[in-house]
C-alpha positions in Angstrom: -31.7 61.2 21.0 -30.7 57.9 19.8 -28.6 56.8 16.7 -26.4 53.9 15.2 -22.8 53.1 16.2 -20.0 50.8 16.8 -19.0 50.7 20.3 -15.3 51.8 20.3 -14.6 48.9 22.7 -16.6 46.3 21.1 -14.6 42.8 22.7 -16.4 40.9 25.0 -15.3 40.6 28.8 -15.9 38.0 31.5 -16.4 40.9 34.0 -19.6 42.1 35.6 -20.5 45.0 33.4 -20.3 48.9 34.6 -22.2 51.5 33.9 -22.3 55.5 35.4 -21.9 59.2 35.2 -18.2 60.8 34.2 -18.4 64.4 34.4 -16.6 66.1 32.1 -15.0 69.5 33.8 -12.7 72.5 33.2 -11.6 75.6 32.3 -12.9 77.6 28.9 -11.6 76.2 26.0 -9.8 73.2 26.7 -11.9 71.0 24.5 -14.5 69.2 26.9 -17.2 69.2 24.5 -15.0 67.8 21.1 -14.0 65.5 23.8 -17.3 64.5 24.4 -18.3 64.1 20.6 -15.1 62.3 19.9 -16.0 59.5 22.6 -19.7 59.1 22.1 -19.0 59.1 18.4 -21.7 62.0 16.8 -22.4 65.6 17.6 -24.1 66.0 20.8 -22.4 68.6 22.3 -21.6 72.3 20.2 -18.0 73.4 20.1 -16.3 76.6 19.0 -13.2 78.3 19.2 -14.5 80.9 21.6 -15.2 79.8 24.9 -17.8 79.0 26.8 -19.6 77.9 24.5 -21.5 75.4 25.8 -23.9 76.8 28.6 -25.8 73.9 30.6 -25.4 70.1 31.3 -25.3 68.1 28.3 -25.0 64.2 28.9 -23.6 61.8 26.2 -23.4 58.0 26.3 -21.5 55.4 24.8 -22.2 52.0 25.4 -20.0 49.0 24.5 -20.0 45.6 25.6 -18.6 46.1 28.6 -19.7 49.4 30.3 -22.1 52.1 29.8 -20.8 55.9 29.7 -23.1 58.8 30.5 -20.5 61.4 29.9 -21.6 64.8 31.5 -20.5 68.0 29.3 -20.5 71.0 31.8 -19.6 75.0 31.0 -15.9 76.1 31.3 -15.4 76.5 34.5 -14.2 80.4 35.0 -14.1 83.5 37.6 -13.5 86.6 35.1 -17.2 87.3 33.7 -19.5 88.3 36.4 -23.1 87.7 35.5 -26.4 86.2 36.5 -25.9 83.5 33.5 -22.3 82.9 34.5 -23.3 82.6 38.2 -25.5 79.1 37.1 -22.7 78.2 34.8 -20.2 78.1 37.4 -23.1 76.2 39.7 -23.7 73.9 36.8 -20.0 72.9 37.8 -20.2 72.5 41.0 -23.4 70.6 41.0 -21.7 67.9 38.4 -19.0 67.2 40.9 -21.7 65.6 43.3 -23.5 62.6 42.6 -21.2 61.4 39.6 -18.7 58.4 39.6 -16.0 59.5 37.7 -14.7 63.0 37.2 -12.2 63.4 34.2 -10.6 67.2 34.2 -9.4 68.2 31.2 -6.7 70.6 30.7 -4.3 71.6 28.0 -0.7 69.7 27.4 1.2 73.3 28.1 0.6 72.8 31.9 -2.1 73.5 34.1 -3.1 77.3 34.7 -4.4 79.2 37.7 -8.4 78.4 36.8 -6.8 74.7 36.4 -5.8 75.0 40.0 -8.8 76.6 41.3 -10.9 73.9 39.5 -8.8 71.1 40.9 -9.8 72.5 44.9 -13.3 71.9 44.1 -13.2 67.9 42.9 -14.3 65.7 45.6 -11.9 63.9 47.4 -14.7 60.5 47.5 -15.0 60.6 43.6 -12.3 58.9 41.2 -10.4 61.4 39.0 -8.5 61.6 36.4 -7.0 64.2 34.3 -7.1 64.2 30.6 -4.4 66.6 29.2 -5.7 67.3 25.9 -4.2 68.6 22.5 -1.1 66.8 22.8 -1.3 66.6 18.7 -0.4 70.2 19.0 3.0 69.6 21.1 5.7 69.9 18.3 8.2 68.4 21.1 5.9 65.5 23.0 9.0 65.1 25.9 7.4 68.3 27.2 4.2 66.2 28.2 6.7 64.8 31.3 6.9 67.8 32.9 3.5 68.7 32.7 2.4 65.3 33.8 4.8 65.8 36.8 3.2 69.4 37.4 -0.2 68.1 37.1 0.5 65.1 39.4 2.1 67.7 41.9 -0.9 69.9 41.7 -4.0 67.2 42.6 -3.9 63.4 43.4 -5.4 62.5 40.7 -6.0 58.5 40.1 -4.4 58.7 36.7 -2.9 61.0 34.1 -4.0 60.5 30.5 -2.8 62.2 27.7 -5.4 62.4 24.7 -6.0 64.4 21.3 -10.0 65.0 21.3 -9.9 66.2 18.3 -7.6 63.7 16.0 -8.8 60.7 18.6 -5.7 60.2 19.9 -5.5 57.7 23.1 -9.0 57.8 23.7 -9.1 53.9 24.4 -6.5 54.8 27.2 -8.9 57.3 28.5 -11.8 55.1 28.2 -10.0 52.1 30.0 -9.1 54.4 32.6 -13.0 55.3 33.5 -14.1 52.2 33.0 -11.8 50.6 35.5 -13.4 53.5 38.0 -17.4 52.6 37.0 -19.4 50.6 39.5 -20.6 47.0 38.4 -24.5 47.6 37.5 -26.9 47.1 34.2 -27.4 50.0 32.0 -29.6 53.2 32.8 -29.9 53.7 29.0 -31.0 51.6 25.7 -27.6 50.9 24.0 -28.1 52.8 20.8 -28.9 55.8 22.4 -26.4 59.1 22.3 -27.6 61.9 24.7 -30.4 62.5 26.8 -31.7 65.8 25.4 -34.5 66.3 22.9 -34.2 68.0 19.1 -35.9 70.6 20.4 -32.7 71.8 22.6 -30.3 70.4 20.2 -31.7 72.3 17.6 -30.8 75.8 19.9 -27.8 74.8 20.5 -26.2 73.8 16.8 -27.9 77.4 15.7 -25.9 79.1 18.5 -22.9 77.2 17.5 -23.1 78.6 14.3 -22.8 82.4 15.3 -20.3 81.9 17.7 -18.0 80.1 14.5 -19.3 82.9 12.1 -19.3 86.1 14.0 -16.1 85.1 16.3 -15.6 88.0 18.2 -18.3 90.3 16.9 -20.7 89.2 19.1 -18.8 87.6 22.0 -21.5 85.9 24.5 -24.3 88.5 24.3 -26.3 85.3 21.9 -29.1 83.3 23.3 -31.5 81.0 21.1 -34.7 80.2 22.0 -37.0 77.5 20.3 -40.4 78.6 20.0 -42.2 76.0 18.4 -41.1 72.8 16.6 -43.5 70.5 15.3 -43.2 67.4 13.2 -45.2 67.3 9.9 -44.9 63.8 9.0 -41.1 63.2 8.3 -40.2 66.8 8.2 -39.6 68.7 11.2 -40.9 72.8 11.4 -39.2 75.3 13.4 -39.2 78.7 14.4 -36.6 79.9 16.5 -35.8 83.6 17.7 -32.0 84.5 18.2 -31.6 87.3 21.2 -29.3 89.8 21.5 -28.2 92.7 24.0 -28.2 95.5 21.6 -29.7 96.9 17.8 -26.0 97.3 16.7 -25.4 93.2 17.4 -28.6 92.6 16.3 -27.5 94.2 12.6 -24.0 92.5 12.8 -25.8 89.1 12.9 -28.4 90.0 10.5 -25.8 91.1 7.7 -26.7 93.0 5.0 -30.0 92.5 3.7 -30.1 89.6 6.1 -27.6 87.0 4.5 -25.6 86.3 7.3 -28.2 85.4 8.9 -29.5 83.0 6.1 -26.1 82.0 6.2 -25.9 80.9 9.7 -29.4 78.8 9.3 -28.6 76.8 6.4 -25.9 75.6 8.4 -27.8 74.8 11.6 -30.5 73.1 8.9 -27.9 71.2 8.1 -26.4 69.3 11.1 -30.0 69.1 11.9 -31.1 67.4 9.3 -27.6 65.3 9.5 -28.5 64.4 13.2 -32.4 64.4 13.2 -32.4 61.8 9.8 -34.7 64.2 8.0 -35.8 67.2 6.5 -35.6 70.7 8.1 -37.5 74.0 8.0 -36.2 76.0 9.9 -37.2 79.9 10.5 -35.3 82.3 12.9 -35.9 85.9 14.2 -33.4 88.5 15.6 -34.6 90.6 18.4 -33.2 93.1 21.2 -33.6 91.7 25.0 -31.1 94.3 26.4 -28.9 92.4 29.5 -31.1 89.2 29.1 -27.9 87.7 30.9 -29.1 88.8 34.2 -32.6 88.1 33.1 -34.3 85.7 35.7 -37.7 84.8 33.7 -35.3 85.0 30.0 -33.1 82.5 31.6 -35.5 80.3 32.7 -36.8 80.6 29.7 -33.6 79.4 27.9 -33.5 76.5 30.5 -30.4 77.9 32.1 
């Protein structure tokens, strides 16, 4: 998926120029994915205020004069739910950790937690990381971000601390500066103007299931999957019929609504950033159905992709 943008870090350098893969790691809810949006600059990841929202590997990239970022979103990182779907999320994690060149964990300003902890003994010792304390905006008293700094640096060795606001852009250039430093020299894997690596067809899942998890809150907690059965381009218009799955009738008639309107509802809005990302017009056609305990599904989840 490509688009336009300005790079955020658009002055040349001298230097040889970097490029690699920062995963993007944590607990539920600490704001990896607006992190994510906020550097690449456009919607590539779906966020909520419930967590785990986002459910497999997205990657993100941002390209500026000097580097290349292919930022990789994972799944909060978590040990409460027990599940077959949860099991690969929690893999999804692991698997990041390997084969990237930067890890940034992100946690919130009030301190790291015990999942914080637990996520810290997994990083690698042989890959660069650094810890992004996020929502520092909401600290009414910012001399409480020493302490937590000094917890944080007590808790992992991490190569540096940043504090950042994902979602008013606060110190991002710090942040950035601080990967980039930790890339290795090499050309660019991607073409400059392009944002993720995943097709319409999965982004168009994903902003539909981001759109019941910010309408129906805690109404239908995580027992929502989206599947995309066809999508087909008709000159500049893009057709699609998508089927929204749930574990039982009574969710199925919560997301519905009455007379189906919520669910109309919830599909003008995914048309929407669609048509906002995609550059042009939507149809867009989704069915609710029953899959009792898909979660634990083997053949639903591969057919999710999960």
């Amino acid at each position: 998926m490509s688009g336009r943008r300005k790079a955020l870090r658009p002055e040349a350098s001298a230097a040889p120029f970097r490029c690699g893969e920062v995963a993007i790691v944590g607990r539920p809810s600490v704001g990896k994915s607006t992190l994510l949006n906020a550097l690449v600059g456009a919607r590539v990841s779906i966020t909520s205020r419930r967590p785990q929202t986002t459910r497999g590997r997205v990657r993100g990239i941002l390209t500026t004069d000097a580097a290349q970022f292919v930022f990789v979103d994972t799944p909060g990182f978590q040990t409460r739910h027990r599940s077959l779907l949860n099991e690969r999320m929690n893999r999804a994690v692991r698997e990041s950790l390997n084969g990237v060149d930067v890890i940034v964990a992100v946690l919130e300003a009030r301190g790291p937690t015990g999942q914080d902890r637990a996520l810290f003994a997994l990083l690698p010792e042989s890959v660069p990381a650094i810890a992004a304390v996020n929502k520092i905006d909401r600290l009414a008293d910012k001399s409480l971000l020493l302490p937590v700094i000094a917890e944080i640096a007590a808790a992992h060795d991490f190569g540096a601390i940043v504090p950042v606001g994902a979602e008013k852009r606060l110190q991002l250039d710090e942040l950035l500066g601080a990967i980039e430093s930790r890339l290795p020299a090499g050309p660019p894997r991607f073409p400059s103007d392009e944002l993720t690596d995943r097709d319409e067809r999965f982004l168009a899942a994903e902003f539909l299931r981001e759109k019941i998890f910010r309408q129906l809150g805690e109404e239908v907690p995580y027992a929502v999957a989206v599947a995309i059965d066809t999508f087909r381009h008709e000159g500049a218009l893009r057709r699609i019929h998508a089927t929204v799955y749930v574990d039982k009738a009574s969710q199925r008639t919560i997301v519905l609504g009455e007379g189906g309107v919520r669910m109309k509802e919830i599909a003008s809005a995914a048309r929407r950033d669609m048509e906002r990302l995609f550059g042009g017009k939507v149809f867009l056609e989704v069915w609710v159905r029953v899959k009792p305990d898909w979660a634990n599904d083997e053949r639903m989840l591969a057919r999710l992709g999960y």
